[in-house]
C-alpha positions in Angstrom: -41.9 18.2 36.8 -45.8 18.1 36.9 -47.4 15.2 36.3 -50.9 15.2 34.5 -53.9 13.6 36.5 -56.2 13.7 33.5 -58.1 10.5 33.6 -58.6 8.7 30.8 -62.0 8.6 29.1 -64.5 5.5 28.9 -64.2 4.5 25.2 -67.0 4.1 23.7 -67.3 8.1 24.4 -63.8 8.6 22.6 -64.7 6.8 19.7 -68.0 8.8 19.8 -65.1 11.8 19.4 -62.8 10.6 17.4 -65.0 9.8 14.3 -65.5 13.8 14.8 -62.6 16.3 14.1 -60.6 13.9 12.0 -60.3 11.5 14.7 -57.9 13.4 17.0 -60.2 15.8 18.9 -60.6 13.2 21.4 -57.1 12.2 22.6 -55.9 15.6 22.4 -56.5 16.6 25.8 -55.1 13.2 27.2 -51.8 13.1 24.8 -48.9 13.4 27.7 -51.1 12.6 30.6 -49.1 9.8 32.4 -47.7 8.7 35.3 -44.2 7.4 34.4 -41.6 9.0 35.7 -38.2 9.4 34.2 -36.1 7.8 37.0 -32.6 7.6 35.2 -32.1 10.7 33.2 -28.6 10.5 31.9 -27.0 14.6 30.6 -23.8 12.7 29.5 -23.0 13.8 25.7 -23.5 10.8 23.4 -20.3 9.2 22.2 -21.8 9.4 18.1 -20.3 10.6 15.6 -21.6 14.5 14.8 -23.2 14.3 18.0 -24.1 17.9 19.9 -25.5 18.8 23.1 -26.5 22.4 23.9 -25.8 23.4 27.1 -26.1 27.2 26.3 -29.2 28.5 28.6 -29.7 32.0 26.6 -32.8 33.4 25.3 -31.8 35.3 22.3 -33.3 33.6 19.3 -31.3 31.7 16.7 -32.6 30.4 13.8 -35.7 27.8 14.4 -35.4 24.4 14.1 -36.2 22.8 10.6 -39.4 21.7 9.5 -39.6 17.4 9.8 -41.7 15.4 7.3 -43.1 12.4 9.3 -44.1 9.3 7.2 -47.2 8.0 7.5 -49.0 5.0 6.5 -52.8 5.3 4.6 -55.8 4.7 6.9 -56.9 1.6 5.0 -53.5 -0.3 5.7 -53.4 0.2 9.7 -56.3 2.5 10.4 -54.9 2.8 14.7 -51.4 3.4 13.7 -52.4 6.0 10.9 -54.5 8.5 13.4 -51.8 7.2 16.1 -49.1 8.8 13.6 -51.4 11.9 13.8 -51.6 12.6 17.2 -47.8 11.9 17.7 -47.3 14.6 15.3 -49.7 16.7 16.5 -48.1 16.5 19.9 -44.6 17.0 18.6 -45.5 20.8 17.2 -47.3 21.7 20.5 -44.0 21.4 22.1 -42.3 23.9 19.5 -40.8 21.0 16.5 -42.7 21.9 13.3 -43.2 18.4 11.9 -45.7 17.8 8.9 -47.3 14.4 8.5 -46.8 13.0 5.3 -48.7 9.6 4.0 -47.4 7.3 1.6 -48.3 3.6 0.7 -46.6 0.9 2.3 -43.7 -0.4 -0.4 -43.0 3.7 -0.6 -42.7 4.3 2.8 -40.1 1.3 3.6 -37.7 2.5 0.2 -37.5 5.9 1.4 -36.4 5.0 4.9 -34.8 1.8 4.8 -33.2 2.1 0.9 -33.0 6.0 0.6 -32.3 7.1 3.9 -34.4 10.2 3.0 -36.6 11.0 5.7 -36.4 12.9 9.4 -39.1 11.0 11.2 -41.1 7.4 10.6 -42.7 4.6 12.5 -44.2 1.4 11.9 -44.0 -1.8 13.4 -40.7 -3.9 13.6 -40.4 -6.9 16.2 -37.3 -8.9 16.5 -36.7 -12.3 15.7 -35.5 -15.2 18.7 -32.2 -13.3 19.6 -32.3 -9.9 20.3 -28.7 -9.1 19.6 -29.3 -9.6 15.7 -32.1 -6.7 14.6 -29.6 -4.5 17.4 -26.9 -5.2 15.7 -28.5 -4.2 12.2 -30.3 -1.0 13.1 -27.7 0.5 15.0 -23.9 -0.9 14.2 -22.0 1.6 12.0 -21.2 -1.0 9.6 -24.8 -1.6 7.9 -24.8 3.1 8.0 -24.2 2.7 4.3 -27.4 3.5 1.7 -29.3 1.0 1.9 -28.2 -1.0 5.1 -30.2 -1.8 8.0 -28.8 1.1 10.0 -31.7 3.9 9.0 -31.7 6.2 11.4 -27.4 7.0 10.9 -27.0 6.2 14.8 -22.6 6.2 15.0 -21.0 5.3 18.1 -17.9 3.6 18.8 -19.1 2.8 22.0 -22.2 1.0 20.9 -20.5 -0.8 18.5 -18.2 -2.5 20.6 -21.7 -3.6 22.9 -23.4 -4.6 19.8 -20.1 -6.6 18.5 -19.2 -8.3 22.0 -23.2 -9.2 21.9 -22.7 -11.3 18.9 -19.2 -12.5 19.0 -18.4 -13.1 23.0 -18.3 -16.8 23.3 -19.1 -15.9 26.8 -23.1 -16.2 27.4 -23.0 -13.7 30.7 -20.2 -11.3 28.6 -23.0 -11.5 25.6 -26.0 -10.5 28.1 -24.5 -7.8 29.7 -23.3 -6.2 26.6 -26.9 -6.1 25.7 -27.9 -4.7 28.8 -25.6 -1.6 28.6 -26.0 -1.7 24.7 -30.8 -0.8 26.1 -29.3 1.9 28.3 -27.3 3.5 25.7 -29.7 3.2 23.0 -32.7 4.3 25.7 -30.8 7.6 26.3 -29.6 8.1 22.7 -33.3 8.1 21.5 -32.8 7.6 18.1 -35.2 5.0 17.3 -37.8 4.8 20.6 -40.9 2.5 21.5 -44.2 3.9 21.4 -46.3 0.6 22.0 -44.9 -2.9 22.8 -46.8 -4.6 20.4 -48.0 -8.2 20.9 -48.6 -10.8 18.9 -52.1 -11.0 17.7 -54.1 -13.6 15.4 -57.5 -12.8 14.9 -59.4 -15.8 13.6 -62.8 -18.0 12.9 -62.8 -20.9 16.4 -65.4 -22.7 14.3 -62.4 -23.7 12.0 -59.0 -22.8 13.4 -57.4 -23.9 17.1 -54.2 -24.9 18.5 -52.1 -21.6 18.4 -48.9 -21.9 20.5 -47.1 -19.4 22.9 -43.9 -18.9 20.0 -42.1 -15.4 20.0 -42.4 -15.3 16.1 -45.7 -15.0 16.2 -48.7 -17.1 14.7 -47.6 -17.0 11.1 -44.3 -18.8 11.0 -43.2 -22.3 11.3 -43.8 -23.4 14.8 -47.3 -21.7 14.5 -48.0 -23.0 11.2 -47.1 -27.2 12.0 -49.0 -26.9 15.5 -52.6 -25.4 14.3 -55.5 -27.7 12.8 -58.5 -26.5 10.3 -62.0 -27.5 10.4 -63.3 -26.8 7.5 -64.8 -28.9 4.1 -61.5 -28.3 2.0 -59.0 -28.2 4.8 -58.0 -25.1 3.7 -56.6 -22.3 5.8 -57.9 -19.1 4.8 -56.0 -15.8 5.2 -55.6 -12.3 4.0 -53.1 -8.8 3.6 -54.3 -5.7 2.2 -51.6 -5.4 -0.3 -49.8 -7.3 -3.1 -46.6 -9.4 -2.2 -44.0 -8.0 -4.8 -41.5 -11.2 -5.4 -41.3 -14.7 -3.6 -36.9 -14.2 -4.2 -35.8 -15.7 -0.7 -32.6 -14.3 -1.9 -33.2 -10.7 -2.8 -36.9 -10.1 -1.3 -37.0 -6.9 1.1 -37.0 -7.9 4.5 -40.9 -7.2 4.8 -43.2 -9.8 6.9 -45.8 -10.5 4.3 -42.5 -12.1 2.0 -40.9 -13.7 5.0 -44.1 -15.2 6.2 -44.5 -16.9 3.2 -40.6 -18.3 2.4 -40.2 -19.2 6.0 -42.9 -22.2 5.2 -41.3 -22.7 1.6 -37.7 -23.7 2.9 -36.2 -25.2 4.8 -34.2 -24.1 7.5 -31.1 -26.2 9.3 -32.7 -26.1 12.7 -35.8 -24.5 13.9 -37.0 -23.6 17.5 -39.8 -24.5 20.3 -41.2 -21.7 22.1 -38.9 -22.0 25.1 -36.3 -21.0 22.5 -34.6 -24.5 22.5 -33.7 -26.4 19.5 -36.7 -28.4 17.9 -34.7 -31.9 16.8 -37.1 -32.9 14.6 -38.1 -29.0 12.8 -35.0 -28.7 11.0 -33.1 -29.9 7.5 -30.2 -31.0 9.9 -30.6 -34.5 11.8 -27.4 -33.6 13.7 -25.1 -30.4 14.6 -21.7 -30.3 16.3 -19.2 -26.7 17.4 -15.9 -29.0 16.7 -14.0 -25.4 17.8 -14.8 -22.2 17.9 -14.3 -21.3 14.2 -16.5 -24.1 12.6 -20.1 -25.3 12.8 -21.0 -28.8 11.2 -24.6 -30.4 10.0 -25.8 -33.6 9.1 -28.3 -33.6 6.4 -31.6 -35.3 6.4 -32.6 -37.7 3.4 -35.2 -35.2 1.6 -35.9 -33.8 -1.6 -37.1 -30.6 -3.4 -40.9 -29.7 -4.5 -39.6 -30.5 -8.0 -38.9 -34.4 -6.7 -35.3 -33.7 -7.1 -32.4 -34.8 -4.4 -31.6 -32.4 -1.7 -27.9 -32.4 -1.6 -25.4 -31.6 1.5 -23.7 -29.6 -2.1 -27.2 -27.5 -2.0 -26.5 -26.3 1.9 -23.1 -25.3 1.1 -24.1 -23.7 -1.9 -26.7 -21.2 -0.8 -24.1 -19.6 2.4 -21.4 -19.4 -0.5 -24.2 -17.7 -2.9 -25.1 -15.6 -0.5 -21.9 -14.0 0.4 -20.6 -13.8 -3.0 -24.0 -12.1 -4.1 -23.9 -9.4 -1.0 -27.4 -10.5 -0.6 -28.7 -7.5 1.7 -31.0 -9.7 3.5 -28.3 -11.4 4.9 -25.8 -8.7 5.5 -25.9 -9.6 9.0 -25.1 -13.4 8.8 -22.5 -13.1 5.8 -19.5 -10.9 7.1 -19.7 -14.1 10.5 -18.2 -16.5 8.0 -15.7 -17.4 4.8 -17.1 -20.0 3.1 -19.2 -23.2 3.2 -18.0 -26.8 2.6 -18.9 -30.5 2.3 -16.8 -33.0 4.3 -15.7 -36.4 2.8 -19.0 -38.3 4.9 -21.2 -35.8 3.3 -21.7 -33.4 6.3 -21.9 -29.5 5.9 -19.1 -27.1 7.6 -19.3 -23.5 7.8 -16.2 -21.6 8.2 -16.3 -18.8 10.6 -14.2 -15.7 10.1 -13.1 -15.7 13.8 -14.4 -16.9 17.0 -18.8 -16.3 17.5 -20.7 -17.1 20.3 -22.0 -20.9 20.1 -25.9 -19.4 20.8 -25.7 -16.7 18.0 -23.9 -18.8 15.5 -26.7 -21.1 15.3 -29.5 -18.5 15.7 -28.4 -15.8 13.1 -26.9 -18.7 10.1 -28.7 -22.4 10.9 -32.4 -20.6 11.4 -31.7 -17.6 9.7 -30.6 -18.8 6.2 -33.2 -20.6 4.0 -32.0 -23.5 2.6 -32.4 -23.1 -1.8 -31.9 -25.7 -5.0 -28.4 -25.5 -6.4 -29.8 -26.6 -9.7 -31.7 -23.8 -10.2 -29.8 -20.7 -8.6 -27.0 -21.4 -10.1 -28.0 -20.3 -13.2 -29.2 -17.2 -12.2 -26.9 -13.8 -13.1 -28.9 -11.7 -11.0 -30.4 -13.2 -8.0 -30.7 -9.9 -6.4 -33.4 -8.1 -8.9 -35.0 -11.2 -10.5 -38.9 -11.8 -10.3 -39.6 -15.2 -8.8 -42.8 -16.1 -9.5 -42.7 -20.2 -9.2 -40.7 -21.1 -6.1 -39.4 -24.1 -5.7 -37.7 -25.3 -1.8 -38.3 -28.2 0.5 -40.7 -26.7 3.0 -44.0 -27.7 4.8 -45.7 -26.1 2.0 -45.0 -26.0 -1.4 -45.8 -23.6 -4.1 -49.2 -23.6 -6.1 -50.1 -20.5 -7.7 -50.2 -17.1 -7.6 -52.4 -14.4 -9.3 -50.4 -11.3 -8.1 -52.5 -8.6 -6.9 -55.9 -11.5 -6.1 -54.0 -14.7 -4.0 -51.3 -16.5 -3.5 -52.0 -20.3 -2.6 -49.9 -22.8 -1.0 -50.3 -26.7 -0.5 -48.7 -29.4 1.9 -46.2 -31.1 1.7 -47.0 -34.9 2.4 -43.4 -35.8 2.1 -42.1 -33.3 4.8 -40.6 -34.5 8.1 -42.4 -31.9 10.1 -45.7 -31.8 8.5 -48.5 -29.0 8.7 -51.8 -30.5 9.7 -53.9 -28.7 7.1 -54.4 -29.5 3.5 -53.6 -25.8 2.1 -53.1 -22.0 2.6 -54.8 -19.0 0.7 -53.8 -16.1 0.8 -56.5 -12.9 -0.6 -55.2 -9.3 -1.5 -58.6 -7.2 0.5 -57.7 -3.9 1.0 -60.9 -3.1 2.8 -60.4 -3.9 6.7 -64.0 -3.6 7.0 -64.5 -6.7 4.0 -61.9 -8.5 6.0 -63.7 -9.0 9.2 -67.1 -9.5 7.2 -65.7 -12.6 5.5 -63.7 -13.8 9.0 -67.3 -14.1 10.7 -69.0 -15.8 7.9 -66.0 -18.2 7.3 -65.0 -17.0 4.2 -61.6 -16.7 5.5 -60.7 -18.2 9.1 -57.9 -16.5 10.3 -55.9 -12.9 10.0 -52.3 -13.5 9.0 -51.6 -10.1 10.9 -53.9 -8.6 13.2 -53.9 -5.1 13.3 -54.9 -3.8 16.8 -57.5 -1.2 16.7 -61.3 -0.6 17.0 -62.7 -3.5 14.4 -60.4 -6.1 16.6 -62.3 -5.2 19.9 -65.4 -5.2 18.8 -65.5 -8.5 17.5 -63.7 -10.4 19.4 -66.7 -8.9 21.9 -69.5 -9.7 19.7 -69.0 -12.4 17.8 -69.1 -15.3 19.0 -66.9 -17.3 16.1 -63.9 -14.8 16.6 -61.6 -15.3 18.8 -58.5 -13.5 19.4 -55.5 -15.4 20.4 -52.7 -13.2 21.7 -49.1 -14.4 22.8 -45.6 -12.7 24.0 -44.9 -10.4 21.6 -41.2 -9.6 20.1 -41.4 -6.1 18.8 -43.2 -2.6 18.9 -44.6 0.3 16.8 -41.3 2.9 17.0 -40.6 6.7 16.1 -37.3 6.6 14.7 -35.1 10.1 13.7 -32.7 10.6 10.7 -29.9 11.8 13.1 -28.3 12.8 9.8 -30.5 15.8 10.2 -29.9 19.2 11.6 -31.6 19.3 15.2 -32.1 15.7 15.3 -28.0 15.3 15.5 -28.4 16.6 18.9 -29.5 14.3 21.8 -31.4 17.1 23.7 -34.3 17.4 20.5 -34.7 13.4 20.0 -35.0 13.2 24.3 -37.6 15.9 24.1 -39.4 14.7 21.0 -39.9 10.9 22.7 -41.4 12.9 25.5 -43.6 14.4 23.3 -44.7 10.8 22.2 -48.7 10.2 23.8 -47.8 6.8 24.4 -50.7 6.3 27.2 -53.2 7.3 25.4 -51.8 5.7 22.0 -52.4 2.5 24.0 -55.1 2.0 25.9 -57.4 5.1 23.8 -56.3 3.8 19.7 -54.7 0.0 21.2 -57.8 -0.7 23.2 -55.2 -1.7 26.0 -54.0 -5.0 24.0 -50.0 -3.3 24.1 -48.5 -1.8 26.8 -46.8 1.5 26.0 -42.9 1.1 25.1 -39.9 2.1 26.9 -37.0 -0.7 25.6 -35.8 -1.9 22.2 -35.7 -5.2 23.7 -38.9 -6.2 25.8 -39.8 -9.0 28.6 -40.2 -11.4 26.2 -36.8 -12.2 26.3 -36.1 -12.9 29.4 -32.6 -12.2 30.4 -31.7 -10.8 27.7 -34.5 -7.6 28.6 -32.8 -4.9 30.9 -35.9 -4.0 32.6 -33.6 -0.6 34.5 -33.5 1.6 31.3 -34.7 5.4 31.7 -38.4 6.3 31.1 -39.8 9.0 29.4 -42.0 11.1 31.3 -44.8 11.8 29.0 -45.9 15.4 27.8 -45.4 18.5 25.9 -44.3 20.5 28.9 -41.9 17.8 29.7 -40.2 17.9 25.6 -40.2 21.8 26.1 -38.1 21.6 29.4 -35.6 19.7 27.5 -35.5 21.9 24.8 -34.6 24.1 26.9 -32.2 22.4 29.0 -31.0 22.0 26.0 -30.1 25.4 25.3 -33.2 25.9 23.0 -35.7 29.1 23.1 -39.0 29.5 22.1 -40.2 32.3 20.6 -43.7 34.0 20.9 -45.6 31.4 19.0 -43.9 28.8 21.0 -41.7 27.7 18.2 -38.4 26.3 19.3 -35.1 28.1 18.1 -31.2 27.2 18.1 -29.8 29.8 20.7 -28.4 32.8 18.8 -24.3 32.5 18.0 
């Protein structure tokens, strides 16, 4: 196949383009220039449920393929990845797949996908959290294929799911890797969800006040992050911002979205926590102790601590919140919940959780004692519905504690003095701005001092280039921006169209054109970051619209004169 020796322009001229024409002129004519080579093709059928693959070569025209609505996000939210969205589905009609762009605000967006399962073609940005195995597991097992569970894109295959499950069960750490190795080939040639960039963490911020960011695969706005930074500044205040309102602080029924999670993950407490060589941080957790006395069981010692309110924390409170959870079908946890039966508290006060049947040791611990947020008995209890109700005063144990929150203006958070892993800073301010432009005014004057998350893209560049008092600290990153199909869909049931439409995908010039070069462009589900657990020999995509149209038609599809891809006639 021929490669395209286009050579990518200098870009200050493409911006100079891209602010005319819509801001898609310019990458046109580089979209599927690019030197990768597909080196490990597989034509084997999938083993999914529903699955086709066309091997009829005729050229009598069947009907065409359907029209695809591809959800988009508003340029104000992530200005790179809404034009990025663009040219991807700009690309993916010039090779024959009539796909209409579609934009819809954030909370939108994630209920139609995620909740409704009604959509044919999405992306945003996902990353994983320290084990790999666990977001696999959730986007792709056939259990969680249900309306509503973490499975979106309706991917079904048995042989998958035995991967996925020997990836989180084998007690066997070389049995667990390898599982996940075969599990990125699989997944690589199914194509139903595909990286376009491997994102990396990025955290924008003022160096006049902030310093001390760490290497940590969850990125600058969790835990780790959070107790290793200092502020400079008169109030000690950390000063952030997200262009949208946070909808509910319920740890227990919030949507998994980062801009809740970032703010209950300093709230409560966790039983352990991790450095950032993915080892156990001693100190970091509610639990001064942990023990495997078999396969089935996992015990904890709990620390002497107490809640924001001043009252006890209890060993009855950890038990109480893996019972609650599981009885409540809390969808946040759907992975952890089916791993055990119930929680307990031993005779010398220690905590045991009760696995169903025999989990790998590393998982175990990962996906339930870091996963699961530790919450106060006393006041969940009494709650009927902790699914749908509206927390707005949150009480836990965390570094921070609650302070208040005018929805739709800021949320603010203060220390906790009496924590045993303190943060350094004295509080944490968080500002609704929906204008990126007022966001980087106030970074450089101080007004805020750092960017809770980043958003690659043209504004990012050009001040960490001119100003002197923005810095730009970037670390491994754990996840990427990816076009995910509804294989529920006519067309995209059939391996052949999703192969040809991730050809289709501009990633080059998605990266270093709209990216600036911070990412690299995407290839696996599971990147270097993680070390062994990356299989670095999955296929690549060759990039280009010629390439997605020799698929199609190795797929048995035929164009007609407009260039429009058709089923083969019956």
């Amino acid at each position: 196949m021929s490669q395209c020796n286009t050579e990518l322009i200098e870009r200050r001229q493409f911006l100079k383009l891209a602010q005319a024409s819509g801001g898609l002129a310019a990458v046109s004519a580089l979209a599927g220039c690019s030197g990768q080579s597909n080196e490990a093709e597989s034509e084997t059928s999938d083993s999914g449920s529903g699955e086709t693959d066309s091997s009829n070569g005729g050229g009598e025209l069947g009907d065409p393929l359907p029209s695809y609505r591809y959800y988009n996000n508003p340029a104000n939210y992530n200005p790179a990845r809404h034009d990025a969205i663009n040219l991807i589905g700009g690309q993916l009609n010039e090779a024959g797949v009539d796909v209409g762009v579609e934009v819809f605000e954030w909370g939108t967006l994630y209920t139609r996908v995620r909740e409704e399962q009604n959509f044919e073609l999405c992306t945003w940005n996902h990353g994983h959290d320290i084990y790999p195995g666990l977001l696999m597991f959730e986007f792709f097992h056939s259990s969680n294929n249900e309306m509503g569970g973490g499975n979106f894109t309706g991917w079904d295959s048995e042989e998958t799911n035995e991967l996925l499950s020997t990836s989180m069960t084998s007690t066997d750490a070389d049995e667990r890797i390898d599982a996940l190795h075969q599990f990125q080939e699989r997944i690589t040639e199914a194509a139903a969800t595909n990286p376009i960039v491997q994102m990396p963490s990025v955290v924008a911020y003022n160096s006049e006040q902030v310093s001390g960011w760490s290497d940590h695969i969850r990125g600058p706005n969790y835990f780790y992050n959070m107790t290793q930074i200092e502020v400079d500044n008169e109030q000690n205040q950390l000063r952030g911002s997200w262009s949208e309102t946070i909808g509910t602080l319920n740890v227990v029924g919030a949507p998994a979205q980062s801009k809740v999670l970032y703010q209950t993950d300093l709230l409560y407490d966790r039983l352990i926590r991790y450095d950032p060589n993915l080892e156990i941080l001693p100190e970091g957790g509610l639990a001064s102790n942990w023990s495997r006395p078999d396969t089935t069981t996992l015990q904890f010692e709990i620390r002497d601590h107490q809640w924001h309110d001043g009252e006890a924390l209890t060993p009855e409170d950890v038990a109480f919140i893996f019972n609650y959870i599981k009885e409540n079908q809390a969808p946040l946890y759907a992975v952890q919940t089916p791993m055990y039966d119930d929680a307990e508290v031993l005779d010398d006060g220690t905590v045991q959780i009760n696995l169903n049947e025999e989990n790998a040791p590393g998982p175990a611990y990962l996906l339930l004692a870091s996963q699961v947020p530790i919450i106060p008995k006393h006041i969940w209890e009494e709650r009927d519905t902790p699914l749908d109700i509206q927390v707005t005063e949150p009480v836990g144990s965390g570094p921070m504690a609650f302070d208040y929150w005018d929805q739709g203006s800021e949320l603010s958070l203060v220390k906790n003095d009496d924590h045993f892993y303190p943060v350094s800073f004295d509080s944490r301010i968080w500002r609704i701005i929906p204008n990126i432009s007022t966001v980087w005014e106030l970074l450089r004057n101080g007004d805020l001092n750092y960017l809770p998350f980043s958003r690659i893209g043209q504004q990012l560049a050009q001040n960490e280039e001119d100003q002197s008092q923005v810095d730009v600290y970037q670390m491994p990153g754990n996840g990427w921006w990816h076009l995910s199909m509804n294989t529920r869909t006519e067309g995209l049931d059939d391996r052949a169209v999703r192969q040809a439409l991730v050809h289709a995908i501009p990633k080059t010039a998605v990266t270093e054109q709209m990216l600036y070069g911070y990412p690299k462009p995407g290839f696996n589900l599971i990147n270097e970051s993680f070390g062994q657990y990356h299989n670095p020999d999955v296929m690549r995509y060759e990039e280009g619209v010629d390439v997605a149209k020799e698929r199609l038609r190795e797929g048995g599809y035929v164009f007609d004169e407009d260039g429009v891809a058709h089923f083969p006639a019956e």
